[in-house]
Residue frames as a rotation matrix with the C-alpha (Angstrom) as fourth column:
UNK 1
-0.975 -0.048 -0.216 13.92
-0.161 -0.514 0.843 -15.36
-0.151 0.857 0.493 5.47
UNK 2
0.091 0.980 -0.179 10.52
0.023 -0.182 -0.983 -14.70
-0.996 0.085 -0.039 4.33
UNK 3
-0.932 -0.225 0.283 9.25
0.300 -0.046 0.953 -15.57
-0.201 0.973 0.110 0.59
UNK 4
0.094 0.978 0.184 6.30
0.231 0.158 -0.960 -14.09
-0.968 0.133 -0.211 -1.20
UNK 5
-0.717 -0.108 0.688 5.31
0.696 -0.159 0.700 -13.68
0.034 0.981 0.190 -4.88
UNK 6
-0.509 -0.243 -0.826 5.15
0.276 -0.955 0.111 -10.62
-0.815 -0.171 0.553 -6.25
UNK 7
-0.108 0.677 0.728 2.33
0.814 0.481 -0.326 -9.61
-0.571 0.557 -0.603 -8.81
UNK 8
-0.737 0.009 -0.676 2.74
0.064 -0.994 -0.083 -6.49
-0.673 -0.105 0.733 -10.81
UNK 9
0.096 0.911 0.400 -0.98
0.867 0.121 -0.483 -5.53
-0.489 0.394 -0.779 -12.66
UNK 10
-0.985 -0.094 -0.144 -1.34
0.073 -0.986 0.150 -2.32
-0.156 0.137 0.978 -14.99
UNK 11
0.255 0.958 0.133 -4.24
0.820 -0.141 -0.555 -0.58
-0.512 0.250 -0.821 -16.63
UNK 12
-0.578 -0.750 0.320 -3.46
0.714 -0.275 0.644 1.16
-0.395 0.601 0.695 -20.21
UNK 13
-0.767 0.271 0.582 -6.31
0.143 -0.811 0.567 3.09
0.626 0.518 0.583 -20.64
UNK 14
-0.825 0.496 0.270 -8.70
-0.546 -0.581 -0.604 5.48
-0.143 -0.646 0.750 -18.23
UNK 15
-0.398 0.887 0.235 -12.00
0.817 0.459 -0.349 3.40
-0.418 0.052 -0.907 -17.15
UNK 16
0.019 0.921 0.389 -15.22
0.363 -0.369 0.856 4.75
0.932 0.125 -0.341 -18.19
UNK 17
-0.726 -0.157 0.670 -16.18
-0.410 -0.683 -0.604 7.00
0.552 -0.713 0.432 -15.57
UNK 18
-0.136 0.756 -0.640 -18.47
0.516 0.606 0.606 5.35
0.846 -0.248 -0.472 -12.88
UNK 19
0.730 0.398 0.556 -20.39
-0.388 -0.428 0.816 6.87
0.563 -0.811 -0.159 -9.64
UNK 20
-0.672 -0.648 0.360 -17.58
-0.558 0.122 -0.821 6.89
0.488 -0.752 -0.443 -6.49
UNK 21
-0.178 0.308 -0.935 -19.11
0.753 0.655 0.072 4.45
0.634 -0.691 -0.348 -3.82
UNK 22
0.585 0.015 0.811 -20.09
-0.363 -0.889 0.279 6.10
0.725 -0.458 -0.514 -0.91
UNK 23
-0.361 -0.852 -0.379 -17.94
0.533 0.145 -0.833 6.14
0.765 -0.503 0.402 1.74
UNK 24
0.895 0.098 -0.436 -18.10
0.403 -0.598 0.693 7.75
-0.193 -0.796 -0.574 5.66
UNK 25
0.219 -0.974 -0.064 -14.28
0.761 0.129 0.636 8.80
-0.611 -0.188 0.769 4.55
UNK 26
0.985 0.022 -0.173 -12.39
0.014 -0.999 -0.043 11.58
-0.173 0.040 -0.984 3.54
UNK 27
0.213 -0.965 0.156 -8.92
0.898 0.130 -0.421 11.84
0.386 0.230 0.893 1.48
UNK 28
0.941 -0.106 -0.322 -6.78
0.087 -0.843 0.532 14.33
-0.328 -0.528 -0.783 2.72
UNK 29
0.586 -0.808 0.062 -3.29
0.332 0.169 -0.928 15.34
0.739 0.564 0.367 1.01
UNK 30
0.683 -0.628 -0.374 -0.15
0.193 -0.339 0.921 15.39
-0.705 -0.701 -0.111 3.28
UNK 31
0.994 0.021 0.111 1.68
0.109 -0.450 -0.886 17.33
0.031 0.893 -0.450 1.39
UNK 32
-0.050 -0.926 0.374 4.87
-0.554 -0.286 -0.782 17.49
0.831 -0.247 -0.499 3.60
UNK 33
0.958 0.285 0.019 4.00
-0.150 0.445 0.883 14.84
0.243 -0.849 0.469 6.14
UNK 34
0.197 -0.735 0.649 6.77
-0.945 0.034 0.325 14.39
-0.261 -0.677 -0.688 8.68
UNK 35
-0.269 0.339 -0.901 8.17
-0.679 0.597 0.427 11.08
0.683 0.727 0.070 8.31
UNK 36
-0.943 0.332 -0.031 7.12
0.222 0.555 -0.802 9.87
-0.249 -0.763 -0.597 11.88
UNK 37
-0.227 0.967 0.117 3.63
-0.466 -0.003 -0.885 10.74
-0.855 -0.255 0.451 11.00
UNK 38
0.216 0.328 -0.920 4.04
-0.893 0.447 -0.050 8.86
0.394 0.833 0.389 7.84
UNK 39
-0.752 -0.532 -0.390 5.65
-0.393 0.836 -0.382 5.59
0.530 -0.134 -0.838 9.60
UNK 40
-0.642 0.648 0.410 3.24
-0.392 0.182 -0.902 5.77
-0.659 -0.740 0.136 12.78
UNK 41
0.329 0.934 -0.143 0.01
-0.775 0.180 -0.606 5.37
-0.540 0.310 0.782 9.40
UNK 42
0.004 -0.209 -0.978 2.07
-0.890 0.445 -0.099 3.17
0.456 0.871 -0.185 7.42
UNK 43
-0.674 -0.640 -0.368 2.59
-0.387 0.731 -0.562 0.99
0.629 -0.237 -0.741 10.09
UNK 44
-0.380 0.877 0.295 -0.58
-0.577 0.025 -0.817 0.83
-0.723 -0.480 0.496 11.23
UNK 45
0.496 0.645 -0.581 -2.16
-0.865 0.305 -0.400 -0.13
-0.081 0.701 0.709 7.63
UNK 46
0.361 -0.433 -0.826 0.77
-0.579 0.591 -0.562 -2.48
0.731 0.681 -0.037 6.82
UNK 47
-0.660 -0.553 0.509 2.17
-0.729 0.635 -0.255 -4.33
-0.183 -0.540 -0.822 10.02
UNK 48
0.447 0.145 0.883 -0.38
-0.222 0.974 -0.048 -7.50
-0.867 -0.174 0.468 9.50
UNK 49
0.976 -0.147 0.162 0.85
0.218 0.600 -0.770 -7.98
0.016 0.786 0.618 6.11
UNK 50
0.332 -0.941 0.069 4.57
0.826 0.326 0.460 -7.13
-0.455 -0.095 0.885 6.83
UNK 51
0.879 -0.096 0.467 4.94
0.197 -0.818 -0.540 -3.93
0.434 0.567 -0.700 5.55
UNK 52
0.767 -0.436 -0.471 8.29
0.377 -0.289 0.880 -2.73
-0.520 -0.852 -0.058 6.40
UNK 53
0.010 -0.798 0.603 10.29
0.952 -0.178 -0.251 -0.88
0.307 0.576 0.757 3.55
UNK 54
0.376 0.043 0.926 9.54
-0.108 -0.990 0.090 2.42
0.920 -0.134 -0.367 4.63
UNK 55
0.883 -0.207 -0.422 10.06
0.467 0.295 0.834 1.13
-0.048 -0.933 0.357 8.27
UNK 56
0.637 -0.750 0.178 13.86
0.678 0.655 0.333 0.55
-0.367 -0.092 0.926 7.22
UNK 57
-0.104 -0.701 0.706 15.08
0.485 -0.655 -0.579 4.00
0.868 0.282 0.408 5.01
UNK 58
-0.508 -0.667 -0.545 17.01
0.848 -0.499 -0.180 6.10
-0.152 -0.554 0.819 6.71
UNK 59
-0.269 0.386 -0.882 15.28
0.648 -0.605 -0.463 9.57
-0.712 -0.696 -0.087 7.32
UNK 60
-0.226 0.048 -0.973 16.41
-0.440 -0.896 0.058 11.20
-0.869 0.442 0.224 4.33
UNK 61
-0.992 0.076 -0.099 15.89
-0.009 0.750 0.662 8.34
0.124 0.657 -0.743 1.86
UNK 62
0.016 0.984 -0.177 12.01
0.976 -0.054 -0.212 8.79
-0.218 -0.169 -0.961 3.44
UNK 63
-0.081 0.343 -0.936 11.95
0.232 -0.907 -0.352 12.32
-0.969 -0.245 -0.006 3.26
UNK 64
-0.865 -0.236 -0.443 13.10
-0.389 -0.244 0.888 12.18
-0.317 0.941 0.119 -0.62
UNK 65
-0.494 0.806 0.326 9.99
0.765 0.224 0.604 10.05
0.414 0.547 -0.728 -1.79
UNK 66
0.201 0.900 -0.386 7.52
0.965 -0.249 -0.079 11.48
-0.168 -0.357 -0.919 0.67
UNK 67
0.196 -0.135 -0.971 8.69
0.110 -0.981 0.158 15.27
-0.974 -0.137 -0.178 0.06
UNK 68
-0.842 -0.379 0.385 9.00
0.371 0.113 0.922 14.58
-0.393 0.919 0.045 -3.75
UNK 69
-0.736 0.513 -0.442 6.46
-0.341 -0.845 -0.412 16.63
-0.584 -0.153 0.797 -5.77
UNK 70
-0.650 -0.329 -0.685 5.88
-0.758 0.354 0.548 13.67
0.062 0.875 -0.480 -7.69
UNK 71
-0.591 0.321 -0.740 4.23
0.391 0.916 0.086 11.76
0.706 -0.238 -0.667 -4.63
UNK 72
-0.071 0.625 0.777 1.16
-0.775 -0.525 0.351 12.19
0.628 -0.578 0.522 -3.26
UNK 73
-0.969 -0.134 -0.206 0.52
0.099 0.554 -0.826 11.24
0.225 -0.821 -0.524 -0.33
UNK 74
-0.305 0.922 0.237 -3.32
-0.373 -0.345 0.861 10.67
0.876 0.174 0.449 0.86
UNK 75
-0.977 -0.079 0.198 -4.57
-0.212 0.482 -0.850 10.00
-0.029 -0.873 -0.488 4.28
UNK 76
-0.249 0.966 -0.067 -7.88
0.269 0.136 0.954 8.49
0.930 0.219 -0.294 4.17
UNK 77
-0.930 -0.365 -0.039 -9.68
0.095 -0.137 -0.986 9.79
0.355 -0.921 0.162 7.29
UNK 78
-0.498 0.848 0.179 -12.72
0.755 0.323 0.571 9.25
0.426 0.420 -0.801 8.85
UNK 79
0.578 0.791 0.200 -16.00
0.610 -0.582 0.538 11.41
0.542 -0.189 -0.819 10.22
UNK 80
0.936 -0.009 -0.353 -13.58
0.351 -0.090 0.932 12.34
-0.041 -0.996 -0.081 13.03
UNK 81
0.681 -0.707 -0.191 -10.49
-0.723 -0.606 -0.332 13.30
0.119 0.364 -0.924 11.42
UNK 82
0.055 -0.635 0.770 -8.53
-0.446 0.675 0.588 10.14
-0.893 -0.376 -0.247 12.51
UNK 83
-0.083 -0.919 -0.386 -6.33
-0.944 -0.051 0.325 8.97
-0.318 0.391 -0.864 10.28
UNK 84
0.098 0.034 0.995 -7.55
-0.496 0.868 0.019 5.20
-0.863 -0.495 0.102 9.17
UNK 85
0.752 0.004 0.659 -5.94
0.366 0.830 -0.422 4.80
-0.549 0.558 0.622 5.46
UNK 86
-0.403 -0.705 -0.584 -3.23
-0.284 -0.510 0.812 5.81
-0.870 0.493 0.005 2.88
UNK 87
0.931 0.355 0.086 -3.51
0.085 0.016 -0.996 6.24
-0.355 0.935 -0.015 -0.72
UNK 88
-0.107 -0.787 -0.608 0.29
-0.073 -0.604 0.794 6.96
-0.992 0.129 0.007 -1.97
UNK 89
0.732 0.421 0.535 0.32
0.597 -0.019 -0.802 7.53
-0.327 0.907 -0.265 -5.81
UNK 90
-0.091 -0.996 0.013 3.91
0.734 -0.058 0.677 7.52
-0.673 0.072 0.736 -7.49
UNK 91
0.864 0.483 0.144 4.18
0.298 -0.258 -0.919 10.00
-0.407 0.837 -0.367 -10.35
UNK 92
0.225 -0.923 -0.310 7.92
-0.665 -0.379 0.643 10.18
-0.712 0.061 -0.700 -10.87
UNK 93
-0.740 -0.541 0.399 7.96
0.242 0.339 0.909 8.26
-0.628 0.769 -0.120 -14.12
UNK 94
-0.701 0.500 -0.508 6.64
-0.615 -0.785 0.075 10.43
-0.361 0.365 0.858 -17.15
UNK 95
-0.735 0.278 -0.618 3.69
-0.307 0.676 0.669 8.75
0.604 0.682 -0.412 -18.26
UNK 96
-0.666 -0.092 -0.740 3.16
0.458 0.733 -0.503 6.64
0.589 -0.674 -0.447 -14.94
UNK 97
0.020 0.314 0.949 0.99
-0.963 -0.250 0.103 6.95
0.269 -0.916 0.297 -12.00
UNK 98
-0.565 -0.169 -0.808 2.16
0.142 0.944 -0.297 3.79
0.813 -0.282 -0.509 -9.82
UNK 99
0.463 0.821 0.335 -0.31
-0.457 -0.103 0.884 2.79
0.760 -0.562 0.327 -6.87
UNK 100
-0.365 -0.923 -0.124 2.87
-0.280 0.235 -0.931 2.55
0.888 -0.305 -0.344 -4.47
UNK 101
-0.963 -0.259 0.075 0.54
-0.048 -0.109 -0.993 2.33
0.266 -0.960 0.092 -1.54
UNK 102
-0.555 0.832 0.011 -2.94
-0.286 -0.204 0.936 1.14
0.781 0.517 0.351 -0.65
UNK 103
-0.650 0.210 -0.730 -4.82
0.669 0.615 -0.418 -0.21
0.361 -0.760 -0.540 2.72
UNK 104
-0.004 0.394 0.919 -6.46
-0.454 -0.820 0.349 0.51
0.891 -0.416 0.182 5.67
UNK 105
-0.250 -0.371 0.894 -6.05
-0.966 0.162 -0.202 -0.31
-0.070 -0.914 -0.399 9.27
UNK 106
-0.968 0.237 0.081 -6.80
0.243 0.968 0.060 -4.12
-0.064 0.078 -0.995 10.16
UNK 107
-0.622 0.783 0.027 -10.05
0.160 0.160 -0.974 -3.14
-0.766 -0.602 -0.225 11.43
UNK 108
0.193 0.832 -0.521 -11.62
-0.497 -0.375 -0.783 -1.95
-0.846 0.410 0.341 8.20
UNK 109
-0.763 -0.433 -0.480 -9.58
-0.646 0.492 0.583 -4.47
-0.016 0.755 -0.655 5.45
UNK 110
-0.904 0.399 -0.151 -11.84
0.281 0.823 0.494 -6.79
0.322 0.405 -0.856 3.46
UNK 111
-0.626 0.773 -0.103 -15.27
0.492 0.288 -0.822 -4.90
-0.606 -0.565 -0.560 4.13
UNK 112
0.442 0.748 0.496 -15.86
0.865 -0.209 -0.456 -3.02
-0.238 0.630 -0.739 1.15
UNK 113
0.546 0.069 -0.835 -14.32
0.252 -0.964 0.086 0.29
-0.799 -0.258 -0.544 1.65
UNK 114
-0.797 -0.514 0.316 -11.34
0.320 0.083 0.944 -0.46
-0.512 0.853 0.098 -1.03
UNK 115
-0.242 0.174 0.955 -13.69
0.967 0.129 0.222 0.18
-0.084 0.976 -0.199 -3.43
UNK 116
0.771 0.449 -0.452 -13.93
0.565 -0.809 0.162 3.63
-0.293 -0.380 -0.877 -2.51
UNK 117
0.322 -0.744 -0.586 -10.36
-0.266 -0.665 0.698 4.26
-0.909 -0.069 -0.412 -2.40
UNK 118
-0.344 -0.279 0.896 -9.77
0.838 0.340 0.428 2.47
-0.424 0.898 0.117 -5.73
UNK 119
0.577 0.791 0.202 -12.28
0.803 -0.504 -0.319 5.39
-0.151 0.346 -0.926 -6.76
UNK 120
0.912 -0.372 -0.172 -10.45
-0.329 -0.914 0.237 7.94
-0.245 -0.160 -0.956 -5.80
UNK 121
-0.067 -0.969 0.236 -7.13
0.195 0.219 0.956 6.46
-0.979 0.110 0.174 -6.78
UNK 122
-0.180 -0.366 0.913 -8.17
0.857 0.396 0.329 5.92
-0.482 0.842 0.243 -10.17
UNK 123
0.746 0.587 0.315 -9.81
0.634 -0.770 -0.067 9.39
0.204 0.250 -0.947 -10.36
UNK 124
0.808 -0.523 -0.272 -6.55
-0.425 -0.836 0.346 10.98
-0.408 -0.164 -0.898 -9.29
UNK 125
-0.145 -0.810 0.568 -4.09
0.334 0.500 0.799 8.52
-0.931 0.306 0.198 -10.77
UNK 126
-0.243 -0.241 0.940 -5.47
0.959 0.084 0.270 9.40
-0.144 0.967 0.211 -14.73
UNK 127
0.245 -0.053 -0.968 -4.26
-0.073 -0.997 0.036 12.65
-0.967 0.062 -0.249 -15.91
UNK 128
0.845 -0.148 -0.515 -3.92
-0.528 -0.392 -0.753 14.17
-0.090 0.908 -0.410 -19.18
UNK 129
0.225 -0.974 0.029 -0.41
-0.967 -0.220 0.130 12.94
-0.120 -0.057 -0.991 -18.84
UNK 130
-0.257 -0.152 0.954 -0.95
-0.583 0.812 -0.028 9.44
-0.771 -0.563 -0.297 -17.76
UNK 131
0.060 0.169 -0.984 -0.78
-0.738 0.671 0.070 6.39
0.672 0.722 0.165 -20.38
UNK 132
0.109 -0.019 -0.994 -0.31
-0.052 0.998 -0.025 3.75
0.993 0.055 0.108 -17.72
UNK 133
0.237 0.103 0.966 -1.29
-0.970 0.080 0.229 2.93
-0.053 -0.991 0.119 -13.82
UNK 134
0.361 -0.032 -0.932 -0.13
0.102 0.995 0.006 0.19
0.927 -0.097 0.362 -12.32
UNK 135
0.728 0.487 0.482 0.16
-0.606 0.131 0.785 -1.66
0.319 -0.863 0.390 -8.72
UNK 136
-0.569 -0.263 -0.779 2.03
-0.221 0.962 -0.163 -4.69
0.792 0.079 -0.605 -7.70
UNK 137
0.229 0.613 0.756 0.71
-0.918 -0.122 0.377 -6.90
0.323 -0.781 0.535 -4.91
UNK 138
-0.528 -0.847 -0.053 2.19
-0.771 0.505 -0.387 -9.68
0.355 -0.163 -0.921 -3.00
UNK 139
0.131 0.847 -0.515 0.72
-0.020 0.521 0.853 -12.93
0.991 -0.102 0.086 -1.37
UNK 140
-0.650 -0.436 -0.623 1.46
0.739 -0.172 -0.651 -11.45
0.177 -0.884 0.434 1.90
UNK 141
-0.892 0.450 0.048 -1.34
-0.452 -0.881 -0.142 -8.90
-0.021 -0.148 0.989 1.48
UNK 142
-0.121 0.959 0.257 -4.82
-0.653 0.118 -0.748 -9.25
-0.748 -0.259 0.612 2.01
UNK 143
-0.593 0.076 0.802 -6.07
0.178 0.983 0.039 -12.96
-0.785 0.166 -0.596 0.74
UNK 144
0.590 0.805 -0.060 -8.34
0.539 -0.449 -0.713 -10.40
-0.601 0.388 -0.699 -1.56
UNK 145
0.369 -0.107 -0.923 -6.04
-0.040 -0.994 0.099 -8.14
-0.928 0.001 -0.371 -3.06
UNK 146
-0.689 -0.614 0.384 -5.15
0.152 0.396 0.906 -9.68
-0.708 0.683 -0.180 -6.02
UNK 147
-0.575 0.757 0.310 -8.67
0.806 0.588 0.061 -10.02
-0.137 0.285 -0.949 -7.26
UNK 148
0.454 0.421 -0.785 -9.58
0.548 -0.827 -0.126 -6.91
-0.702 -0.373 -0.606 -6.11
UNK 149
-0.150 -0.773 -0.616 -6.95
-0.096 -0.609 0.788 -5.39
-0.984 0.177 0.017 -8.36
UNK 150
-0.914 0.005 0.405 -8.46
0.339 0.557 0.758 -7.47
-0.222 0.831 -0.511 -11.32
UNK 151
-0.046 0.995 -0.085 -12.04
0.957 0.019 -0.291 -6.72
-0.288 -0.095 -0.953 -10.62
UNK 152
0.381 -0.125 -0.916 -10.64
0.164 -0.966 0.200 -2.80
-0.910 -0.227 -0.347 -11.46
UNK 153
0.991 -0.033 0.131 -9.46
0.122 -0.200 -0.972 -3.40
0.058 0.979 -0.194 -14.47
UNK 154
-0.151 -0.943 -0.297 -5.62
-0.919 0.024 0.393 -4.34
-0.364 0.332 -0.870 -13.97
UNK 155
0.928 0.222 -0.300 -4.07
-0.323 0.879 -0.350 -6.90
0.187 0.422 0.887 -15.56
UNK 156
0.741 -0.631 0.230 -1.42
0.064 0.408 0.911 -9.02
-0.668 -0.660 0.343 -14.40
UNK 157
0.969 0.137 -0.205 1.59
-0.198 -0.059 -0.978 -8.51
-0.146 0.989 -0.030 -16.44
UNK 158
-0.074 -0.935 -0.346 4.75
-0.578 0.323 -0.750 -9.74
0.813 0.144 -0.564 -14.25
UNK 159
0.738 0.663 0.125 5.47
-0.447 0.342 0.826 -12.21
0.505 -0.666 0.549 -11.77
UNK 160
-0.183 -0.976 0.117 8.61
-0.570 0.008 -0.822 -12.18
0.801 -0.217 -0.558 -9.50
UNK 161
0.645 0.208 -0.735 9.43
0.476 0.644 0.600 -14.27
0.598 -0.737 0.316 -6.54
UNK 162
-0.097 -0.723 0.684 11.35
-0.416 -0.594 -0.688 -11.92
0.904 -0.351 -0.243 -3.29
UNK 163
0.476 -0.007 -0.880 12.75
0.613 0.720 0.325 -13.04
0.631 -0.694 0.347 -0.76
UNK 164
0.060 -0.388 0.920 13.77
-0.411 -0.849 -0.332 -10.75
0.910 -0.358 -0.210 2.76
UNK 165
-0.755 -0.141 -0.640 14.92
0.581 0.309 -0.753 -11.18
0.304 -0.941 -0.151 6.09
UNK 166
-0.328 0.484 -0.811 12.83
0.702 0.700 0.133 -11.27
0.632 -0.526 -0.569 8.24
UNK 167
0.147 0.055 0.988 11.23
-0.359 -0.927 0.105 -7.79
0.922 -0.370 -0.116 9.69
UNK 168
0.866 0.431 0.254 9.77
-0.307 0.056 0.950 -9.28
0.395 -0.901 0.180 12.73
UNK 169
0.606 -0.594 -0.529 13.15
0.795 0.446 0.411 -10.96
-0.008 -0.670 0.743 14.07
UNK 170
-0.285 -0.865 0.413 15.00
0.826 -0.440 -0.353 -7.72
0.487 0.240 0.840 13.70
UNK 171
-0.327 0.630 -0.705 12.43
0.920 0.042 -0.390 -5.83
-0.216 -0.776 -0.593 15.40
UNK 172
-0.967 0.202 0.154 11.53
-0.139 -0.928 0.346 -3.59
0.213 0.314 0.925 12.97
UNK 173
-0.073 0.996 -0.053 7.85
-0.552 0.004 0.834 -5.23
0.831 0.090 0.549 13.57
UNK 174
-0.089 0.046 0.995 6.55
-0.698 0.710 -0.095 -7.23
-0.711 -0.702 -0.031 16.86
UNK 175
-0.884 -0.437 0.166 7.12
-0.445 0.895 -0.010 -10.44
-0.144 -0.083 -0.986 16.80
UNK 176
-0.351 0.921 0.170 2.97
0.313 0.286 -0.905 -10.72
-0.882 -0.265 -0.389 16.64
UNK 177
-0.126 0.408 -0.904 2.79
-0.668 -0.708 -0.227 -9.08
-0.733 0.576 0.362 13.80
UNK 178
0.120 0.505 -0.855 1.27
-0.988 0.149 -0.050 -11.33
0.102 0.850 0.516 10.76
UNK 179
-0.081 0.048 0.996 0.46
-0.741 0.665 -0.093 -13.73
-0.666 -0.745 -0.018 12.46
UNK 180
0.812 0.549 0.196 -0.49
-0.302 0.684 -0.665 -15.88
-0.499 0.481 0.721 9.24
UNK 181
0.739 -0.588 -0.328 2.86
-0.384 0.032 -0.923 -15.83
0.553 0.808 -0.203 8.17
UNK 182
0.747 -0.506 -0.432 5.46
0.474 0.860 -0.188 -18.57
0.467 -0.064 0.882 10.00
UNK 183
0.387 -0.875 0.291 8.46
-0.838 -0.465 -0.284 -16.78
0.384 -0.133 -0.914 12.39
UNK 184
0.734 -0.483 -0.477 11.03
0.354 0.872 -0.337 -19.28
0.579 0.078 0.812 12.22
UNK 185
0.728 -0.547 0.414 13.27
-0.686 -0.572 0.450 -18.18
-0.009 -0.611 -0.791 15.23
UNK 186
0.563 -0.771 -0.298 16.50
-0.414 0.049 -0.909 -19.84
0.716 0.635 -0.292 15.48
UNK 187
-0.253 -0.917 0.308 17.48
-0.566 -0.118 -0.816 -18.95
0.784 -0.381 -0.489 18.66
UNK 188
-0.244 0.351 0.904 14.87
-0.820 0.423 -0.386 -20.86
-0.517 -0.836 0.184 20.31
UNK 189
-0.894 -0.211 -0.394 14.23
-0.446 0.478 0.757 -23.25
0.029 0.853 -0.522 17.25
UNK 190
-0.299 0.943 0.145 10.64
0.517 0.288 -0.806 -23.03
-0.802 -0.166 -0.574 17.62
UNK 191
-0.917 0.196 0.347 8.30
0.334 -0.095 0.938 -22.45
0.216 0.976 0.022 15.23
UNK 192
-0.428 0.837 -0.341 5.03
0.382 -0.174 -0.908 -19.96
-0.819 -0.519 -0.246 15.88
């Protein structure tokens, strides 16, 4: 089993508008993304930190969010068209825009760019509609992301402890995957 605490942050009213960062990057909406081409990016952004709930639904249980008109989907993508973030951005509670999804590959996490996509999140997350955004974030995610979420103007407003089996010993993830996080194996009673 695997424990991490669970931070959920909102933000009740639209920042002030500020200048987008620049960015080399480019959102794109997948409006109907397959859901192998949604696993193949999710699992790219999210295997060091354990991502693996999408991994785990069943086909149509993915197709319902990701084909829901409710959720956007956003590929961040760079000069070259390649595929090197997600945005996802719930809107299926009235009111709500939930930041269900946020990253980018390993290679570009914790150099700045987040503040780019925070831009553009928060610039598509508040609509006329919208009285409340919010996030959660786990201590399994970038040693930054908590802060980061503060520095934006959420605010922490629950705190849950979850516990899951293990992705990596089921092989929904390699066995290499977050490497900062303990895989207690059993069957060899080693510890790596």
């Amino acid at each position: 089993m695997v424990a991490t605490v669970v931070t959920s942050l909102e933000m009740l009213e639209r920042p002030r508008p500020r200048p987008a960062p620049n960015a080399p990057f480019r959102l794109a909406r997948w409006k109907t993304p397959s859901t192998d081409k949604y696993r193949a990016l999710f699992r790219r952004i999210g295997e060091p930190w354990l991502w693996f709930s999408r991994l785990v639904m069943t086909e149509a249980e993915l197709a319902a969010i990701i084909g829901d008109p409710d959720v956007e989907i956003h590929a961040v993508e760079d000069r070259h068209g390649i595929e090197i973030g997600l945005l996802e951005l719930d809107f299926r509670r009235p009111g709500e825009a939930e930041i269900a999804f946020f990253g980018f590959i390993p290679e570009l996490a914790g150099k700045g760019h987040g503040n780019w996509l925070m831009a553009q999140a928060l610039a598509l997350g508040w609509r006329k509609d919208v009285e409340r955004m919010w996030v959660h974030s786990c201590t399994l995610d970038h040693p930054g992301a908590l802060g980061f979420y503060r520095r934006h103007g959420f605010v922490p407003f629950a705190r849950a402890v979850e516990t899951f089996a293990d992705p990596r010993l089921a092989g929904v993830l390699p066995r290499e995957a977050a490497p900062h996080v303990p895989l207690f194996d059993q069957r060899d009673a080693s510890v790596r």
